[in-house]
C-alpha positions in Angstrom: 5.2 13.1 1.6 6.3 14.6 4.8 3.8 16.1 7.5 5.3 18.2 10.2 3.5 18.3 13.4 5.7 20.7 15.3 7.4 24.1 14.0 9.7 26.0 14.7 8.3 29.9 14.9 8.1 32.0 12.1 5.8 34.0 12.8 3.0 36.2 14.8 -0.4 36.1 15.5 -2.1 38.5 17.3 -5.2 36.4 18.8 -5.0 34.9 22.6 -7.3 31.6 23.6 -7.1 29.9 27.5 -6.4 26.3 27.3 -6.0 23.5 30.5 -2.5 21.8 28.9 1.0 20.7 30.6 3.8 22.6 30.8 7.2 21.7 29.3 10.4 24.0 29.3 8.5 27.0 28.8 6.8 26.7 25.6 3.7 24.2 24.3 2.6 22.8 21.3 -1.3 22.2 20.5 -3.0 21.4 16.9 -5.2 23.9 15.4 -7.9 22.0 13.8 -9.4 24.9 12.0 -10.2 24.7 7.7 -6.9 26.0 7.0 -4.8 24.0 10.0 -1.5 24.9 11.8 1.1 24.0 14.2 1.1 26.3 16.9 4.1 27.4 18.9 3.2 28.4 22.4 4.9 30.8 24.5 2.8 31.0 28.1 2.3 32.8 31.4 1.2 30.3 34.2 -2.2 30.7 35.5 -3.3 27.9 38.0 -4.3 25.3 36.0 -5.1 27.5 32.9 -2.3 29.2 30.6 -2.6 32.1 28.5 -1.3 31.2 25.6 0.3 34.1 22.5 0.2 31.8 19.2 3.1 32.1 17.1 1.8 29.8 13.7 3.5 28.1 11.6 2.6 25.8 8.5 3.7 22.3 9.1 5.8 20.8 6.1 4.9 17.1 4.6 6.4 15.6 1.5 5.4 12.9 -0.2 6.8 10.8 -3.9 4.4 10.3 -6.3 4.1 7.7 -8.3 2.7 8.9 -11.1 2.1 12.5 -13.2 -0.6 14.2 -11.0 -2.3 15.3 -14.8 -4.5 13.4 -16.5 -6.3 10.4 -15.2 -5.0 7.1 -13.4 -2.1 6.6 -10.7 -2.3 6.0 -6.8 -0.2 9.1 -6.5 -3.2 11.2 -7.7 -6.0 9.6 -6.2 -4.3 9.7 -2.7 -3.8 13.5 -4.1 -7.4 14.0 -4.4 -8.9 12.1 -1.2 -6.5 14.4 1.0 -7.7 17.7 -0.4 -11.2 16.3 0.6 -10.4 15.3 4.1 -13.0 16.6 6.6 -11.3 18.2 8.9 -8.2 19.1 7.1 -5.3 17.3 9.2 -2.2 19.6 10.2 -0.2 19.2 7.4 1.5 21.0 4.8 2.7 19.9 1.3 6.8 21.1 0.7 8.3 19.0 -1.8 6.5 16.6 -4.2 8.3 14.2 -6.9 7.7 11.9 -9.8 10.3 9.9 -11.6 11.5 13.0 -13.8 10.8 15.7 -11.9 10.0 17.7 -8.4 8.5 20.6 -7.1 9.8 21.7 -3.6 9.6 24.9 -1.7 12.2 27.1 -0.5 10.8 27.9 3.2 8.4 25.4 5.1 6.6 28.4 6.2 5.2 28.5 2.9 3.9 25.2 1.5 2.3 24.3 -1.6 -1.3 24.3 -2.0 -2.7 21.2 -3.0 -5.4 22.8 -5.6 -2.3 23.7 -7.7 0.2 21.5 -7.0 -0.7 19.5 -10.2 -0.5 22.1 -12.9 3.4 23.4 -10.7 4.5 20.0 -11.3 4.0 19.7 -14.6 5.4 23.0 -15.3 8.6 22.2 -12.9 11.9 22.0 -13.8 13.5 20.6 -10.7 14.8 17.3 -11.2 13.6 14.2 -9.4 15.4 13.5 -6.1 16.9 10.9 -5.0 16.6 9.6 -1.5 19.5 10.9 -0.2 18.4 14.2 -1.5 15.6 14.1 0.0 17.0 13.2 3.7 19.3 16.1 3.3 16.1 18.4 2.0 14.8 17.8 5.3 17.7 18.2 7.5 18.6 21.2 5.6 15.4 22.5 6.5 15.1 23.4 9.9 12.8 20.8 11.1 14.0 20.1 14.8 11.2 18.9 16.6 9.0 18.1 13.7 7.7 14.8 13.1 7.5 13.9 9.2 5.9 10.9 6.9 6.9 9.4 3.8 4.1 8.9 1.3 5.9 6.5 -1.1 3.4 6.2 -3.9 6.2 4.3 -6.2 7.0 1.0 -7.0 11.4 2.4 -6.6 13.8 -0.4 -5.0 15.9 2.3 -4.4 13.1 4.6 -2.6 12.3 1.1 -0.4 15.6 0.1 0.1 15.9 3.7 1.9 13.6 2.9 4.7 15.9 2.3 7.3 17.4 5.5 6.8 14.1 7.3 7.0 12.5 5.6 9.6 15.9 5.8 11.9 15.5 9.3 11.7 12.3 9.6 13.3 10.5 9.8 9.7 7.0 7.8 9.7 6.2 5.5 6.4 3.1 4.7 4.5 2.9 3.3 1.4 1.7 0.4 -1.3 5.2 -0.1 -2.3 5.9 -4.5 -1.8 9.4 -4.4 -2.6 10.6 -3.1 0.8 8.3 -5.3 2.6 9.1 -8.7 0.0 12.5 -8.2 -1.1 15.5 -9.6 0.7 14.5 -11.1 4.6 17.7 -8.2 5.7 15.9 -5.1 4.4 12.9 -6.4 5.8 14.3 -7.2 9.3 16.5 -4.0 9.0 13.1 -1.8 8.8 11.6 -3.9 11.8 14.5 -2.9 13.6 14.6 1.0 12.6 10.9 1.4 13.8 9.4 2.3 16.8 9.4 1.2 19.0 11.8 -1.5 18.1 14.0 2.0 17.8 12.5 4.2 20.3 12.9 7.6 18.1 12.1 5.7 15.0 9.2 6.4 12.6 5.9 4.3 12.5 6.0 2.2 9.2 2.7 1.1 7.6 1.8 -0.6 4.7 -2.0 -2.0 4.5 -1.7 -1.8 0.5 0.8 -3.8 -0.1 -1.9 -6.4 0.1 -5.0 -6.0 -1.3 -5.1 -2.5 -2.2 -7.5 -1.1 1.1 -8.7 -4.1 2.1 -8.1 -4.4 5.9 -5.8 -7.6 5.2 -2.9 -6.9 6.8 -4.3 -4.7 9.8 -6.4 -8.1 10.1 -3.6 -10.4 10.7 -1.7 -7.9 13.0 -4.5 -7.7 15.3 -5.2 -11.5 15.5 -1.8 -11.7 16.5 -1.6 -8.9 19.0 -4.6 -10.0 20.5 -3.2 -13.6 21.2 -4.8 -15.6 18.2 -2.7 -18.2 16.8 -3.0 -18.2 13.0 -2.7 -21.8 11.2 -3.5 -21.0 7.7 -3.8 -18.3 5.2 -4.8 -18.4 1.4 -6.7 -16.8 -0.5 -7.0 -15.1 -3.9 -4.5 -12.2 -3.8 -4.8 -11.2 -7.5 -7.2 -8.8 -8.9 -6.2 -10.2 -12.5 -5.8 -13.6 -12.0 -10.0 -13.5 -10.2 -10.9 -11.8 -13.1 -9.5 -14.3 -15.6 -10.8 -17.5 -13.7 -14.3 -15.8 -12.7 -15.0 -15.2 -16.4 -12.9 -18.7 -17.7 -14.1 -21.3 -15.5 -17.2 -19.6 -13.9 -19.6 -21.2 -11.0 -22.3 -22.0 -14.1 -20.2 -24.2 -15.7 -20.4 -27.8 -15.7 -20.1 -31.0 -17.9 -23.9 -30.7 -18.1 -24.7 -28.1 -19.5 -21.4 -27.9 -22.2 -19.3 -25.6 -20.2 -19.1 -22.0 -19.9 -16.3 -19.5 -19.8 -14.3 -17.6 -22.9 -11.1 -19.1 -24.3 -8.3 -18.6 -22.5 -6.4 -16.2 -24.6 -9.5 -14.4 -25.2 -10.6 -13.9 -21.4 -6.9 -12.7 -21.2 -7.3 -10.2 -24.1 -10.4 -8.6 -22.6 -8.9 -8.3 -18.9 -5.5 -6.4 -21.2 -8.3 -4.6 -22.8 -10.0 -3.0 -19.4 -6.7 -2.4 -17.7 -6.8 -5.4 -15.0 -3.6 -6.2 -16.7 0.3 -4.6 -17.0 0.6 -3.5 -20.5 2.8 -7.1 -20.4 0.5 -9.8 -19.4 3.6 -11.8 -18.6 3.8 -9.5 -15.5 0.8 -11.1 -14.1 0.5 -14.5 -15.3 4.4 -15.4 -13.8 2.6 -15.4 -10.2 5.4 -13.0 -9.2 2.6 -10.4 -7.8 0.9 -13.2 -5.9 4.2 -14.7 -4.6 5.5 -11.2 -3.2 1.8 -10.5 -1.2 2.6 -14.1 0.5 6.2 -13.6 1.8 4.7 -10.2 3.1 1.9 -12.1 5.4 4.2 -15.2 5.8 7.0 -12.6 7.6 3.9 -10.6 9.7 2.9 -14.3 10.4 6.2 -15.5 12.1 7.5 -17.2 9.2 10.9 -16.3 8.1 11.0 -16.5 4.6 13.7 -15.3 2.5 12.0 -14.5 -0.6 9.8 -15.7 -3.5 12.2 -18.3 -4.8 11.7 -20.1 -0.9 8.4 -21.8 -2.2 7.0 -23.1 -5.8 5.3 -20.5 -7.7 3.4 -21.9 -10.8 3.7 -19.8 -13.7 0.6 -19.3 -15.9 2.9 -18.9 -18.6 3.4 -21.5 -21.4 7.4 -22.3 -21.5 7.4 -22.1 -25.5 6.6 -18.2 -24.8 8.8 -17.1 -22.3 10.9 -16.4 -24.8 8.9 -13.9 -27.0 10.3 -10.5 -26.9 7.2 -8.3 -26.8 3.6 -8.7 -25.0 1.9 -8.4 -28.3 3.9 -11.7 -29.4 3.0 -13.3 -26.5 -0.8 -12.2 -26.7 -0.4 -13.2 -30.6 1.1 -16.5 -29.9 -1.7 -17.4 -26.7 -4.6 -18.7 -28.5 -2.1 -21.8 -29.6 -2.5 -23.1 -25.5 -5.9 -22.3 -25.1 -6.6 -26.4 -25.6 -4.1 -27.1 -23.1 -6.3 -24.7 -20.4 -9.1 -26.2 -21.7 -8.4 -29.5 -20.6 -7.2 -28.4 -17.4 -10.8 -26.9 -16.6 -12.9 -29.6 -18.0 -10.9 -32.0 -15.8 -12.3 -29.7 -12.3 -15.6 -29.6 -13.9 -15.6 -33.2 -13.9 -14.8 -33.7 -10.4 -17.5 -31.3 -9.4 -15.2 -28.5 -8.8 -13.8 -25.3 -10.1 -9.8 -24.8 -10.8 -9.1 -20.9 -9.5 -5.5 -19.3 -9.0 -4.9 -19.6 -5.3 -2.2 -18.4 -3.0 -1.7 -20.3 0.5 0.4 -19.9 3.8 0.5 -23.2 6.0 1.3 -21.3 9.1 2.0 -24.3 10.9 3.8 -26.3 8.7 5.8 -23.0 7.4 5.4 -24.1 4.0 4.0 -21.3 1.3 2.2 -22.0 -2.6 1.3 -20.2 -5.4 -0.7 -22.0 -8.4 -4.0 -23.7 -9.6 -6.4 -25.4 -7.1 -9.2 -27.4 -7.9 -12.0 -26.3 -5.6 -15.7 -27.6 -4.5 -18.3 -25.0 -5.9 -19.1 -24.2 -1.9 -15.7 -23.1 -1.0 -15.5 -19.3 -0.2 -12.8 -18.9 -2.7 -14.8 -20.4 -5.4 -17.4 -18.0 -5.1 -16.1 -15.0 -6.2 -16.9 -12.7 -8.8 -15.3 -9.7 -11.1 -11.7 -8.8 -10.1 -12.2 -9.1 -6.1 -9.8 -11.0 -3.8 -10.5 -12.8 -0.7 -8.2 -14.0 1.6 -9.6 -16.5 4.6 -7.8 -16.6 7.8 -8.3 -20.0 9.9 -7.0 -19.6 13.0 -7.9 -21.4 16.7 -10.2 -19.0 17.5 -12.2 -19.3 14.4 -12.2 -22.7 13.9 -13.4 -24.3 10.6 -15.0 -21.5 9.7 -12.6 -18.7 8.5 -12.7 -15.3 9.4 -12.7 -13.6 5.3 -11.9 -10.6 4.4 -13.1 -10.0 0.6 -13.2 -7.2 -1.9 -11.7 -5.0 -4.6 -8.1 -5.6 -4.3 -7.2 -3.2 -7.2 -7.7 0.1 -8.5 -6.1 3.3 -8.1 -9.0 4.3 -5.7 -8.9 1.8 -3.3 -5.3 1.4 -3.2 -5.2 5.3 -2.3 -7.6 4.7 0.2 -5.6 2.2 2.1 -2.4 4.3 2.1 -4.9 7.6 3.4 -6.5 5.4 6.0 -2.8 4.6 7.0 -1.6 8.0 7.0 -4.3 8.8 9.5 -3.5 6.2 12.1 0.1 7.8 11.7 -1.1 10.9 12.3 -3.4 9.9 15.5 -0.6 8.2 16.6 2.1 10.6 16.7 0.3 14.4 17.2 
């Protein structure tokens, strides 16, 4: 999505207001805050310290790609729909182009945006065709918006939309998103955003992306600010996967022990019932290969210092038995399960044994610059033990901290929460660059 905060005139208003501001080759710009918000355009008569200032207003554009069919229920892309409708104030911005995989609804002058209260049922009805990110760069170019300062709301999970970035951001064009492929892909892409932000580039759009990691939790605006504050992080880890604490809270559970026989579903069945409320991919496979865990790890290993090319630089153990990597379909594979749920079994009662509880951990020795992804066996006091339903923790020790982590912990899935974290980043764009 793309939030103008400075217009180009279109048109006249006829009230007058005094204001204390700067002046700046004869005109000004000042944000209305009001319940339906502009950009105003000032053309002024110097007074002393006061101008009086003729508003000419004009509605700033935004766009933004959504990830998902705004109808019905679900998808990031309509939950970050809904929580900026009920923003309170209304920032400056103004919807002008908005886009799924198949299709896109634009308008044909800035000066009159969509509304967001019907921008749902448009869509749906649309029969513009998706643009590509080209298209969309040449949208904005084509549309008059000298001066304007836009933001890309990439709701998607396109390697073609992230691999874009540069371009954007090189063009002055802000980013938020939950999007990890731009951020854990290829060390180049990653380094060539870096390098097309400000103020790395001084023109260059702000890039965040707190929900890449986590969902909302304040995970990575955590480790930035240890960092910028002069903290020296040694070690990261954590549990980074909604599924994965949901399958090991309910299979090898804090109650269990040799004592009193074990506790904890079978392992297929644990897995059918997170398939069954949604905390998996409609392929289980998806979250089981540790691929999801890996990619959140590369992300804090790079804002950590650590150069790391990508998720084949470090062993990731796969949850997945090697006799069904081959099946062709996630029902075989959920069909075929139950035949390794001795082999699990075994691998719990062994932790139990010991004392301890086996949970799927992801770890960053900062230090050493060595990253893993796999099973831990854990003592029942550890933080990461601990945990409960689908939340993630991650526990960063660093010298100021000590032995005793500073933990960040909490629902690091959902559609709500991951929304959240890309609205709470499009707000820090916004106070940043108005």
């Amino acid at each position: 999505m793309f939030l103008s905060l400075k217009s180009t005139a279109v048109g006249a208003n006829s009230r007058s207001i005094l204001a204390p501001v700067s002046i700046s080759q004869g005109h000004l710009q000042i944000y209305s805050w009001s319940k339906y918000p502009h950009i105003i355009r000032l053309e002024f008569i110097k007074k002393s310290h006061l101008l009086h200032i003729n508003p000419v207003i004009t509605p700033p554009p935004f766009h933004f790609q959504l990830t998902k069919p705004p109808s019905g229920t679900g998808g990031v892309g309509t939950a970050f729909l809904d929580q900026l409708a009920a923003l309170t104030p209304a920032p400056p911005i103004s919807l002008v182009l908005i886009s799924r995989s198949s299709k896109s609804l634009s308008v044909l002058s800035f000066s009159e945006p969509l509304a967001l209260p019907i921008v749902p049922s448009d869509l749906a009805a649309s029969t513009q065709p998706a643009l590509t990110p080209s298209e969309i760069l040449a949208y904005l170019e084509n549309g008059n918006l000298t001066g304007s300062k836009c933001v890309l709301i990439d709701n998607t999970s396109n390697q073609k939309l992230a691999e874009s970035y540069p371009s954007f951001l090189s063009r002055g064009i802000s980013i938020v998103t939950p999007n990890k492929k731009a951020f854990s892909g290829p060390l180049d892409l990653w380094q060539d955003i870096h390098s097309a932000s400000y103020p790395q580039t001084p023109k260059g759009g702000l890039c965040y992306h707190e929900s890449t990691v986590g969902a909302g939790l304040p995970i990575i605006s955590t480790l930035k600010d240890l960092i910028a504050t002069g903290d020296k992080v040694t070690k990261i880890e954590g549990v980074f996967s909604g599924t994965m604490s949901f399958l090991f809270n309910n299979f090898a559970p804090l109650s269990a022990s040799p004592s009193s026989g074990g506790a904890g579903g079978k392992w297929s069945a644990e897995v059918a019932k997170a398939k069954a409320l949604g905390f998996t991919e409609p392929d289980p496979r998806d979250d089981l290969n540790g691929l999801d865990v890996a990619r959140k790890l590369v992300i804090l290993a790079r804002l950590a210092g650590l150069d790391i090319q990508d998720t084949s630089a470090f062993p990731v153990e796969s949850l997945i038995p090697t006799a069904l990597e081959s099946c062709e379909s996630g029902d075989e594979f959920m069909a075929r399960l139950p035949e390794f749920d001795a082999q699990m079994e075994a691998m719990k009662d062994a932790a139990e044994k010991e004392g301890k509880v086996v949970r799927y951990v992801g770890s960053i020795d900062v230090v050493g610059r060595k990253l893993r992804v796999g099973l831990e066996r854990l003592d029942r006091g550890h933080p990461v033990a601990g945990l409960s339903g689908s939340d993630n923790i991650v526990n960063f020790y660093t010298e100021r901290y000590g032995a005793r982590p500073l933990i960040v912990q909490g629902a690091g899935a959902g559609a709500e929460v991951t929304a959240m974290g890309v609205t709470a980043d499009l707000l820090k764009v916004l106070e940043r660059i108005r």
